[in-house]
C-alpha positions in Angstrom: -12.3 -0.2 -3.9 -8.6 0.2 -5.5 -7.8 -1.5 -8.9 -5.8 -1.4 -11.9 -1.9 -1.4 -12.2 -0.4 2.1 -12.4 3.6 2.6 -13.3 5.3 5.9 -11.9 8.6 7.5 -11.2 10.2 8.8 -7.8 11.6 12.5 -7.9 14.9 13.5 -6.2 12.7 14.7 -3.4 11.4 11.2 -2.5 7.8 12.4 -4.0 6.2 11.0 -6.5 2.6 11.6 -8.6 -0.1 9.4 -7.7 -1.8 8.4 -10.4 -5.0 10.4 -11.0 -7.2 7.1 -11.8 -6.2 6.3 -8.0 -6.5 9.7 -6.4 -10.4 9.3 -8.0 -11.0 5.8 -6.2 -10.8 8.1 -2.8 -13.6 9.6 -1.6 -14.1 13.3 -2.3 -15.3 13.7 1.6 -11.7 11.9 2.7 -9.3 13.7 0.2 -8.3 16.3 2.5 -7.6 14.0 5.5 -4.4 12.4 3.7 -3.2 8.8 3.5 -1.3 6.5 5.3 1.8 4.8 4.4 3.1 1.6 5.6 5.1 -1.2 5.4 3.4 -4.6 3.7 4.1 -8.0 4.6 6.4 -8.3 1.5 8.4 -6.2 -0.1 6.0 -3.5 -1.1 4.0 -0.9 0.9 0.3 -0.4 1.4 -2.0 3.1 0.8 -5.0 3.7 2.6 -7.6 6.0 2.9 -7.3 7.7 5.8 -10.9 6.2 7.4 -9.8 2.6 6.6 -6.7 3.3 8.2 -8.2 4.3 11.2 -10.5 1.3 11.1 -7.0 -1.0 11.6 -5.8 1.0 14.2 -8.8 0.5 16.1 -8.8 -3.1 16.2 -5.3 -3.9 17.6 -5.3 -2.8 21.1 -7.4 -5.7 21.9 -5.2 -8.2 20.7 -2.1 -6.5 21.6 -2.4 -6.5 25.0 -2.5 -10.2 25.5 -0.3 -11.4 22.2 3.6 -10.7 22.7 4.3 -11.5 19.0 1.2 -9.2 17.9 2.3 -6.3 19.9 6.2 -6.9 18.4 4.0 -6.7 15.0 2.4 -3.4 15.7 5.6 -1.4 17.2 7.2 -2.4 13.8 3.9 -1.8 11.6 3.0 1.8 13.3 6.7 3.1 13.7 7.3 2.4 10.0 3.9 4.1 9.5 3.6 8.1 7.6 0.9 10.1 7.1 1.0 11.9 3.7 -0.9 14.9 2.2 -1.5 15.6 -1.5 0.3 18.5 -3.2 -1.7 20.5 -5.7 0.2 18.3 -8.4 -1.2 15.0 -6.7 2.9 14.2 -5.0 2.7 12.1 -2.4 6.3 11.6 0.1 7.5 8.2 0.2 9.5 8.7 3.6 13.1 7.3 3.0 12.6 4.4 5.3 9.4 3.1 3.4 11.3 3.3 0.1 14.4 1.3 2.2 11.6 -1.3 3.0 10.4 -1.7 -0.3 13.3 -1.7 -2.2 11.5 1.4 -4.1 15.1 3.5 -6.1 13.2 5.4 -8.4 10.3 3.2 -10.4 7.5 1.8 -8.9 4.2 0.4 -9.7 0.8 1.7 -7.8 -1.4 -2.1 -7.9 -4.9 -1.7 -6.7 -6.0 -4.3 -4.1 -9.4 -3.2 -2.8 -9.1 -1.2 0.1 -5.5 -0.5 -0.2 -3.0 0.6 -2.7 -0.1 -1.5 -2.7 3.5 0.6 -3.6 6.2 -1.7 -5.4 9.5 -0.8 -6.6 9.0 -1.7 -10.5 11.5 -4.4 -11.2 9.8 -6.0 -7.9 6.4 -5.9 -9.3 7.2 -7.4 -13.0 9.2 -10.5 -11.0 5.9 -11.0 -8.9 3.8 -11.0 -12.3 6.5 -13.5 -14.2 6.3 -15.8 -10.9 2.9 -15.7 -9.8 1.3 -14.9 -13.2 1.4 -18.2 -14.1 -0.2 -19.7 -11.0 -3.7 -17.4 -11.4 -5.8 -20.1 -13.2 -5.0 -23.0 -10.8 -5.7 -20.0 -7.6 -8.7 -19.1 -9.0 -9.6 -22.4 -9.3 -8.8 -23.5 -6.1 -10.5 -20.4 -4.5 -13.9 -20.1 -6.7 -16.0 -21.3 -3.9 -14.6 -18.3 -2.3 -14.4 -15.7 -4.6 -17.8 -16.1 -6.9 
């Protein structure tokens, strides 16, 4: 499981350091088999763990096949998609279109949400927080049956 809230800076190669509180939350076992980059449903980008990723990909050819609209979603979710080694400083590349479709220019914000890492550009991130921030009481409330 991801958590916490992580702030980090892009370099002029597109790389940047991922946090070593995060690189920790993977599995020793999985740490050599990379992560996956892709788009989100916003305006941020999702991490995974190699295995989880894989666990995705190997539920949408069922649905794909007979959806039109879910197969337009996967060409657009997989071509956007990178798979991404560690360096031995802990860089990950954030491949230019990713950054594009994120809005990512140079800060951006590692937020752990539990089997993903979700990538926002910085300014992004603290305009969630000062929008949604103030809603999380009335959510949790409205969701407790759900969450505890």
């Amino acid at each position: 499981m991801f958590i916490g809230e992580y702030h980090s800076t892009l370099d002029a190669k597109g790389r940047v350091i991922v946090p070593s509180r995060i690189r920790d939350m993977v599995p020793r076992e999985q740490e050599s088999l990379g992560v996956y980059l892709v788009r989100g449903p916003g305006r941020y980008l999702h991490l995974y763990t190699a295995t989880r990723w894989e666990e995705i990909v190997e539920k949408m050819p069922k649905k794909a096949y007979s959806d039109a609209e879910y197969r337009n979603f996967v060409r657009l979710l997989l071509s956007s998609a990178s798979k991404e080694m560690w360096d031995r400083q802990g860089r990950i590349h954030i491949p230019e279109k990713l950054r594009n479709l994120a809005g990512i220019q140079k800060n951006l914000v590692f937020v752990g949400a539990n089997d993903k890492v979700e990538i926002w550009d910085a300014e992004a991130w603290a305009t969630f927080e000062k929008e949604k921030g103030t809603d999380f009481d009335r959510i949790a409330s409205e969701l407790s049956d759900q969450l505890f």
